[in-house]
C-alpha positions in Angstrom: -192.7 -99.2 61.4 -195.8 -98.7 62.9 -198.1 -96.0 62.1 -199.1 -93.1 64.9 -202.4 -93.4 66.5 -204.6 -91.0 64.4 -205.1 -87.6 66.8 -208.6 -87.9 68.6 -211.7 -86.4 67.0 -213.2 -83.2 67.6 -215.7 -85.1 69.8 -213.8 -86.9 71.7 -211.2 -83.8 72.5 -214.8 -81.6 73.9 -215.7 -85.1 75.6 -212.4 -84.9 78.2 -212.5 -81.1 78.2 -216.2 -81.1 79.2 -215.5 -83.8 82.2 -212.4 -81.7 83.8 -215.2 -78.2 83.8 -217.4 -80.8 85.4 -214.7 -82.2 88.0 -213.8 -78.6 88.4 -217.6 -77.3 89.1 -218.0 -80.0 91.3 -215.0 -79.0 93.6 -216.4 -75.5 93.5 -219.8 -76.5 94.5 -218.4 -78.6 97.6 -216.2 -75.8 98.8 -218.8 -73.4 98.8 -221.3 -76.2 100.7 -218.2 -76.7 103.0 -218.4 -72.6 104.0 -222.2 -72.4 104.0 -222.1 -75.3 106.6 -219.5 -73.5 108.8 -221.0 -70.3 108.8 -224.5 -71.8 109.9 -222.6 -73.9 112.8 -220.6 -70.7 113.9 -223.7 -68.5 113.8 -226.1 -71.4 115.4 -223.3 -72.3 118.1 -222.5 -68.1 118.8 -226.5 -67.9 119.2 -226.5 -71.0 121.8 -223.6 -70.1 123.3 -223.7 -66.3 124.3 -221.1 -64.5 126.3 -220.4 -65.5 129.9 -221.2 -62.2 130.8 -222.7 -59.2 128.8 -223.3 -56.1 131.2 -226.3 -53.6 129.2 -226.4 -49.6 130.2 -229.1 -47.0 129.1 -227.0 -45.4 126.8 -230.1 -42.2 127.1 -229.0 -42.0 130.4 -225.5 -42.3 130.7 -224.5 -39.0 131.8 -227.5 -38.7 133.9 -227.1 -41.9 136.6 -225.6 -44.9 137.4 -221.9 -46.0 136.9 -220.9 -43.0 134.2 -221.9 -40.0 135.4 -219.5 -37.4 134.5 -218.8 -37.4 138.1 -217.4 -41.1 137.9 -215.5 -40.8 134.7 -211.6 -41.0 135.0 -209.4 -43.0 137.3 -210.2 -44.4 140.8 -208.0 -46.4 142.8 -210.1 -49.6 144.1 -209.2 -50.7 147.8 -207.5 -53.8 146.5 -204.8 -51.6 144.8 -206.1 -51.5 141.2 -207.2 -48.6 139.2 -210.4 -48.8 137.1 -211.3 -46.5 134.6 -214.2 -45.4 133.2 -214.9 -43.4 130.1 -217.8 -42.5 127.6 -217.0 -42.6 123.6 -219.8 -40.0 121.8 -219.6 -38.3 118.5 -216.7 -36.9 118.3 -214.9 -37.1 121.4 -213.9 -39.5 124.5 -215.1 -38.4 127.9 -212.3 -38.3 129.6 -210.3 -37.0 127.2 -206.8 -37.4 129.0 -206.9 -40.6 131.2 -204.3 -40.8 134.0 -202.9 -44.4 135.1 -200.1 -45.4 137.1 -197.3 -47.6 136.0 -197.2 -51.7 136.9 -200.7 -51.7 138.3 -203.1 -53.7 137.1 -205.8 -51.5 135.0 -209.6 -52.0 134.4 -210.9 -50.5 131.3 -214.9 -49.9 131.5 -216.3 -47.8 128.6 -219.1 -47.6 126.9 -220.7 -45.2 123.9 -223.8 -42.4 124.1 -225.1 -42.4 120.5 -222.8 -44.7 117.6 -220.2 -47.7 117.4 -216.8 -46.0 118.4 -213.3 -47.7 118.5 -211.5 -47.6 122.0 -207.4 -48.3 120.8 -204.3 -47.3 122.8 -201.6 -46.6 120.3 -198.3 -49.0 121.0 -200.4 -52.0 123.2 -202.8 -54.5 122.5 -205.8 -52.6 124.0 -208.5 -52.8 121.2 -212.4 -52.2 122.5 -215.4 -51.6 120.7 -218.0 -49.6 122.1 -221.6 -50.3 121.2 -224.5 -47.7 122.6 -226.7 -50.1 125.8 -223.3 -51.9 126.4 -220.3 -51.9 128.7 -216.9 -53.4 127.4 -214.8 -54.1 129.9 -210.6 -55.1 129.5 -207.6 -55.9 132.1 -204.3 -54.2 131.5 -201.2 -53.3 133.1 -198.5 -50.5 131.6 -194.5 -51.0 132.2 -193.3 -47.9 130.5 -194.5 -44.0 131.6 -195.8 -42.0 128.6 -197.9 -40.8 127.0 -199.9 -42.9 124.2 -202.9 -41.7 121.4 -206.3 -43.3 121.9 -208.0 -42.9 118.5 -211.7 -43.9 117.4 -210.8 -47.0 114.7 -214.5 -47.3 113.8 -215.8 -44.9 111.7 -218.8 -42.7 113.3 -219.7 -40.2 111.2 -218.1 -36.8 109.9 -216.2 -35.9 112.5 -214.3 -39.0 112.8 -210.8 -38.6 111.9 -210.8 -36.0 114.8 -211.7 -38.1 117.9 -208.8 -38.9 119.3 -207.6 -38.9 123.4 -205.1 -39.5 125.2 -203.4 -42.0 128.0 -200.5 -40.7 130.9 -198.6 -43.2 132.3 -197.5 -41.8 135.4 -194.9 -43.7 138.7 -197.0 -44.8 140.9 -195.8 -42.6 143.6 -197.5 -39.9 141.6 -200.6 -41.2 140.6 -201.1 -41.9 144.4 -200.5 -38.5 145.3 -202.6 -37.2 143.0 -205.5 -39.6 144.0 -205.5 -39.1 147.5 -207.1 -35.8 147.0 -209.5 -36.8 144.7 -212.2 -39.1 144.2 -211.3 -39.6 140.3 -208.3 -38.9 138.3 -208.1 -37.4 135.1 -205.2 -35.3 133.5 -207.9 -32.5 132.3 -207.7 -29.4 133.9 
């Protein structure tokens, strides 16, 4: 009968335990060198590689000249067809606050904000814009079903937040034409 091997030392039980915390540091370490690298080539490549097309407004001026005046906020029908809409986000309301647009026509969002980061979000669709004061963000949609639909601000801008909130009409088409051939914008506010 042969004897068991005697159970390792103290030593040489620290010895193994010691080199797995090392293996284990070691994996750590290279993980975290893995995310530093890909952070500093996303930033570097985002920095050399800007958006295709970034459009800047005076947000001190907004209401005042140019493509927002309160004048040119709301609905217009383009002479290809398509509606575009333009609207102002400022603390702690949407300007429109009821936006009109026909059903199964294509739709161009252009808003912007006067003072703070707002959220631009149509409840139920996949419209999702931020709006940052000295820029225009711009999006392409269409709507297949008439209602009505909540636009909420999803980024918080101050006290007043939770209760800027607007609102979107889907009208037919047949409408929406009627009620734009006697104006030069459309807007469901009275």
């Amino acid at each position: 009968m042969t004897e068991p091997p005697p159970p390792p030392s103290h030593d040489e039980g620290a010895e193994r335990i010691e080199g797995i915390e090392r293996r284990w540091a070691m994996v750590g370490i290279g993980v975290l060198l893995v995310l530093v690298v890909v952070a500093a080539f996303a930033g570097i490549h985002q920095a050399a590689m800007p958006q295709s097309r970034v459009e800047i407004v005076d947000p001190l001026r907004l209401h005042l000249s140019g493509e927002f005046i309160d004048s040119n906020l709301g609905s217009a029908v383009e002479p290809d067809g398509s509606v575009t809409v333009r609207a102002i986000g400022q603390e702690y309301s949407f300007t429109p606050s009821c936006i009109l647009v026909p059903r199964d026509t294509p739709i161009t969002f252009r808003a912007t904000s006067a003072d703070v980061v707002h959220g631009f979000l149509i409840d139920g669709t996949d419209i999702n814009l931020m709006l940052v004061p000295g820029y225009i963000s711009s999006l392409r949609a269409r709507f297949e079903t008439l209602g009505e639909r909540y636009m909420p601000c999803h980024e918080f801008c101050g006290t007043g937040h939770e209760g800027m909130w607007g609102r979107i009409k889907v009208v037919d088409k047949a409408v929406f034409a009627q009620m734009a051939a006697g104006a030069k914008r459309v807007s469901c506010v009275k």
